[in-house]
N, C-alpha and C positions, 0 to 999 in steps of 0.2 A: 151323403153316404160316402164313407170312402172309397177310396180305389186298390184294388188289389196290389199295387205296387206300394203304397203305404201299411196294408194291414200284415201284408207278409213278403220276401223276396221272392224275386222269377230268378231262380238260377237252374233249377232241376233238367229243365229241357235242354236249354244251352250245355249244361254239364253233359250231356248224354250225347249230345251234337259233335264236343268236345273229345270222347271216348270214342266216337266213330268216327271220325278224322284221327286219331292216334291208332286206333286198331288198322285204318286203311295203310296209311305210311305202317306199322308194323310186319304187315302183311308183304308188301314190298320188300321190306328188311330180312324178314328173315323165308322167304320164301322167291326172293330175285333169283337166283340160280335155277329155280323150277318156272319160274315166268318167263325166262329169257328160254328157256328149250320148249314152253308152250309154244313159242313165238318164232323160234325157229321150224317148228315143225307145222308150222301155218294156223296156229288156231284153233280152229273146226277139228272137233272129234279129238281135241289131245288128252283128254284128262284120263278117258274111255274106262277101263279100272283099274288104274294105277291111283294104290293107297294115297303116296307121297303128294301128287298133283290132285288128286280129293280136298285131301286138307287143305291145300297151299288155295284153291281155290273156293271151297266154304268160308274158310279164313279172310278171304279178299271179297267175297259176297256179303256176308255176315254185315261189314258195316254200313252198305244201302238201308237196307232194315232197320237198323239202329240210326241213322239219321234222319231216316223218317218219322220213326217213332220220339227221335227227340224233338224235329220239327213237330210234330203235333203236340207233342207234351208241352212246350213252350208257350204257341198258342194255346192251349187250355187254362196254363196259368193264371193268363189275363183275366178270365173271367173271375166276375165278383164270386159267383160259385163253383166251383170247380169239384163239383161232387162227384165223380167219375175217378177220382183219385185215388181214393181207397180201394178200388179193385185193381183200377190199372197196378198201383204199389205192391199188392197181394200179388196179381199175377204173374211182375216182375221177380218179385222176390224168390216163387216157388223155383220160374225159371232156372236162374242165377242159382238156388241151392241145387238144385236135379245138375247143372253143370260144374258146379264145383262137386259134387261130391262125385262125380265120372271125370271129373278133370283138376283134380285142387291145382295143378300147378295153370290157371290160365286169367285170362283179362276180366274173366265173370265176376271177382269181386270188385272189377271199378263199379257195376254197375247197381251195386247192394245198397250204398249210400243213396242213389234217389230212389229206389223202391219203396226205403224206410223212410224218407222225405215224404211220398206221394201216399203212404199210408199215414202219415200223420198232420197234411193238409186235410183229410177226411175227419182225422180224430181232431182236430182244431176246430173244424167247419160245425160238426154236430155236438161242442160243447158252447160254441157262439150263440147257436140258435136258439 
C-alpha cells in the first residue's frame, strides 16, 4: 500500500503554519506603535474599548488559531485517509469568503488556496475508492 507522501504532497498544513507565522510578524509591523503603548500602560485591561487596540490585538491573536489548525491539518495529512478534508476545506473556504467579502483588502485570501487543496484531497479520495 502506498504511503500518503507518495500518493499526494503534505504541504497544505505547513503552508497554513506558514501564514501564521507571517500574519504574527505582520501583526507586529503594522500594529508595534499600539503594542508598545499596551505595554507601556502595563498590559492588564489596555485594549478595554478602544477600536484601534481591538484590531491590533485580534490581529496578533488570530494567528495561534491558525497555527493550530495548521498543526493539525498537517498531521492529518499523514494519514492514508484523510477523509475529514472535504469539510474541513468547505469550512475554510466559507470562512475566508464571509471575510474577504467584510474585509477584501486583508490576508484571508492566503488562506483560500488550502481550503481548495483540502477540498480536493476529498474529491481525489472518493474517486480512488
Amino acid at each position: 500500500m502506498p504511503t500518503p507522501t507518495k500518493t499526494r504532497k503534505i504541504w497544505i498544513g505547513r503552508y497554513l503554519i506558514a501564514v501564521a507565522a507571517l500574519h504574527t510578524i505582520a501583526a507586529f509591523l503594522f500594529f508595534g506603535p499600539v503594542f508598545m503603548g499596551m505595554l507601556e500602560r502595563g498590559v492588564f485591561n489596555t485594549v478595554n474599548r478602544d477600536p484601534l487596540r481591538s484590531a491590533a490585538t485580534w490581529f496578533l491573536l488570530f494567528g495561534g488559531p491558525l497555527l493550530l489548525l495548521g498543526m493539525c491539518i498537517d498531521s492529518l495529512e499523514r494519514k492514508p485517509n484523510f477523509s475529514e478534508a472535504g469539510m474541513m476545506g468547505l469550512g475554510l473556504l466559507l470562512c475566508c469568503i464571509l471575510a474577504v467579502i467584510l474585509m477584501p483588502l486583508s490576508g484571508f485570501w492566503l488562506a483560500m488556496p488550502a481550503a481548495i487543496a483540502l477540498m480536493n484531497i476529498r474529491v481525489n479520495q472518493g474517486q480512488a475508492a
